[in-house]
N, C-alpha and C positions, 0 to 999 in steps of 0.2 A: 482370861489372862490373869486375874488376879490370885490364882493356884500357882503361878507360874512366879509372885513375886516374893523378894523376902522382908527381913525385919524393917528394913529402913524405905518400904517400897519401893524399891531396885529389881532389877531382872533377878530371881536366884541363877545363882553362878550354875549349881547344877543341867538348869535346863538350858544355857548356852551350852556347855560341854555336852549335853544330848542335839542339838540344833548343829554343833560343828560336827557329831560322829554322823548324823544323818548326811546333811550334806559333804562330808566325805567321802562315806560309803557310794554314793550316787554319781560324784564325780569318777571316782577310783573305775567303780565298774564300766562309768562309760568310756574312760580312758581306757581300760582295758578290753574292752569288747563281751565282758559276759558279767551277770548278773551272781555268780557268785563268787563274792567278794569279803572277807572281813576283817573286822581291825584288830590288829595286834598289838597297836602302841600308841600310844598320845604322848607328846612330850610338856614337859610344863608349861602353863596355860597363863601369862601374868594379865590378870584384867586391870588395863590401863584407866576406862570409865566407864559411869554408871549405865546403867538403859533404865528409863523410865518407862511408864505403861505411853501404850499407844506410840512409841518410837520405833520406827521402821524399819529391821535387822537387816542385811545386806550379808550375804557369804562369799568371800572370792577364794580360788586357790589356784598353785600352780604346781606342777609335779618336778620335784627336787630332783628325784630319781628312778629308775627303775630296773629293776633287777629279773630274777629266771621266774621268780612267782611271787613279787611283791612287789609296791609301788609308793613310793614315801611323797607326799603333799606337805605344803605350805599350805596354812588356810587361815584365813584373817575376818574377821565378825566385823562389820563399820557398822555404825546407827548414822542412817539415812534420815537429813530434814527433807520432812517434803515441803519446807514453806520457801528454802534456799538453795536446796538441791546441795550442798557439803556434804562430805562423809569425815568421818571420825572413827577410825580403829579402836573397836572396842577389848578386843582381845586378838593374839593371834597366839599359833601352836604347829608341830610339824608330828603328823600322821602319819603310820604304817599300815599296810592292808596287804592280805595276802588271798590271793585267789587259788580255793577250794573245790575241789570234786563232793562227789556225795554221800564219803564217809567223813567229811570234812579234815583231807590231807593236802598238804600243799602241792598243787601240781603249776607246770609253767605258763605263763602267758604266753600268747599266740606270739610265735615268730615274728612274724609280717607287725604287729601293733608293736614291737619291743625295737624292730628298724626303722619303724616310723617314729616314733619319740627319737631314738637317736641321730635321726636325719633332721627334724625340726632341733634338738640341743646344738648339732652342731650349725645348723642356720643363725642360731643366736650366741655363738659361743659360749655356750653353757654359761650367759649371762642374762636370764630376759628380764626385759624393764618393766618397771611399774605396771605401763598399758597390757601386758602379754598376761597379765593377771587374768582366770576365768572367770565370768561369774556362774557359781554356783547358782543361789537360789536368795529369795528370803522367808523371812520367818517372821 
């Protein structure tokens, strides 16, 4: 891990913003049903606090949107104690991803997976709360 950290022995920011595109990409594809997936956009990333070594990374996201062949995430980084079980938002940002054929052009996401988000959006009136957060992964 210590490749991973910077000047002040903090996380470098860089390798969060690789830790939130992985786990994007992973969510993105499993929301959408296929495996090629990729990203097209990260929006600005304010890192609210530090991660030290040996702090526990935690990824959550939820899908903002979805469109004929792209899919726009919310995704939020906490550092997880494991001595009190709290989380704390380390950063969070809103992702685009676009599902690709194998010349890599944009083609549609499946019908049926684009009725099902909009059948679970309108379940929650296009408001979901806190808990409806996924979790991704950690890092």
């Amino acid at each position: 891990m210590t490749q991973h950290l910077g000047y002040h022995g903090n996380l470098f920011g860089g390798q969060m913003l690789a830790w939130l595109d992985e786990a994007g990409v992973a969510f993105a594809s499993e929301a959408c049903g296929t495996p090629t997936i990729v990203t097209i956009h990260m929006s600005e990333v304010h890192f609210q606090k530090p991660v030290r070594p040996s702090q526990v990374i935690k990824i959550y996201g939820e899908i903002e949107k979805m469109g004929t062949s792209s899919v726009v995430l919310n995704l939020e980084a906490r550092r997880h104690s494991v001595y009190n079980g709290t989380q704390k938002v380390v950063c969070s940002t809103k992702m685009t991803f676009v599902r690709i054929d194998g010349d890599g052009e944009a083609v549609p996401i499946s019908e049926h997976i684009r009725e099902k988000f909009k059948k679970k959006q309108d379940t929650y009136n296009n408001e979901p709360s806190e808990s409806d957060k996924e979790y991704v992964g950690v890092w």
